[in-house]
C-alpha positions as CSV (number, residue, x, y, z in Angstrom):
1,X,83.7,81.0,81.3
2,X,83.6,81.7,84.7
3,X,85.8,79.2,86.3
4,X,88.4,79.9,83.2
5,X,88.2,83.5,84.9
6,X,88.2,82.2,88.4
7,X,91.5,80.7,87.8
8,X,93.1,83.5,85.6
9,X,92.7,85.6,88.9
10,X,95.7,85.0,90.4
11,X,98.2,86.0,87.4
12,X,96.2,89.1,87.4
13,X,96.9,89.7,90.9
14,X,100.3,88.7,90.2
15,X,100.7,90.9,87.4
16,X,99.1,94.1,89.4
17,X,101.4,93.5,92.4
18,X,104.5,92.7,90.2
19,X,104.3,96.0,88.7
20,X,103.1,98.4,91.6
21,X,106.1,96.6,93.9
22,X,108.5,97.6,92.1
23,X,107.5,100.8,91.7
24,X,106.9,100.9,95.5
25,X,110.4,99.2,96.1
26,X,112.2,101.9,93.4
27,X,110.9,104.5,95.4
28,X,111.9,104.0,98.7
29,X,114.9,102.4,97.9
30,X,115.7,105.7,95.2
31,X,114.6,108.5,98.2
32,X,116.8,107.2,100.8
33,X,113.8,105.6,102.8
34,X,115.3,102.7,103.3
35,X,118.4,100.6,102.2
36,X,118.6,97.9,99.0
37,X,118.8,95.2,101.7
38,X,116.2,96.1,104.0
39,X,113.9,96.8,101.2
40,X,114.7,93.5,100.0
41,X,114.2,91.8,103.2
42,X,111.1,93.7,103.5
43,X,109.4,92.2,100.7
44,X,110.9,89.1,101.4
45,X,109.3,89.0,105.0
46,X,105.6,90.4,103.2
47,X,105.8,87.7,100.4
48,X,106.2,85.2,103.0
49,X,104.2,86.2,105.5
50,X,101.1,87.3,104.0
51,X,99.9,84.0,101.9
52,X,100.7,82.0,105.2
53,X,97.7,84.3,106.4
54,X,95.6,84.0,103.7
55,X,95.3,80.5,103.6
56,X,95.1,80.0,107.2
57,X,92.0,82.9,107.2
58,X,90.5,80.5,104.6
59,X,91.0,77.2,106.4
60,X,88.5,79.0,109.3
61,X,86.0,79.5,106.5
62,X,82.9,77.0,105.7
63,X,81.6,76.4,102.2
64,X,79.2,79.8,102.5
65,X,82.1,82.2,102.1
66,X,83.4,80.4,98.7
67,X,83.9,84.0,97.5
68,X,86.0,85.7,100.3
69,X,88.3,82.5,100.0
70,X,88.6,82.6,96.1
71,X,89.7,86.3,97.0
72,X,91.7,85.3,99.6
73,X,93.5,82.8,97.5
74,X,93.7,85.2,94.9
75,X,96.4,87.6,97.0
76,X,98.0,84.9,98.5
77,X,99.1,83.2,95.3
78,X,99.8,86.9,94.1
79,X,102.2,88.0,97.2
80,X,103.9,84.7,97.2
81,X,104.8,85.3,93.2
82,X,105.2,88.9,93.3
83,X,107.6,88.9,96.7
């Protein structure tokens, strides 16, 4: 049960960040904030960006903090999916 959970994590993630993005990206796009384009290339640059970071914070980690790096893993996978 738990590892069947464990690995469901990340299409939650995905599905959280999938819908609160676009919102997010609606918004700013919708009051001017920003251009179509830049917002684009904004969320480009954070999907991109962001699991590079995760997994290289978790490649500093030893087999102690197995939780952190599930969580870790968890918004990486979900950025790179969701941007």
């Amino acid at each position: 049960m738990r590892d069947g959970f464990f690995s469901a994590l990340p299409q939650l993630g995905s599905l959280i960040f999938v819908l609160s993005t676009g919102y997010v990206a609606d918004y700013i796009v919708h009051r001017e904030i920003v251009r179509a384009i830049t917002a684009r290339k904004l969320f480009h640059a954070i999907g991109t960006i962001s699991p590079a970071i995760c997994l290289l914070i978790i490649s500093f980690l030893n087999c102690t903090r197995r939780y952190l790096a599930v969580g870790l893993l968890t918004v990486g996978v979900a950025l790179s999916i969701t941007f």
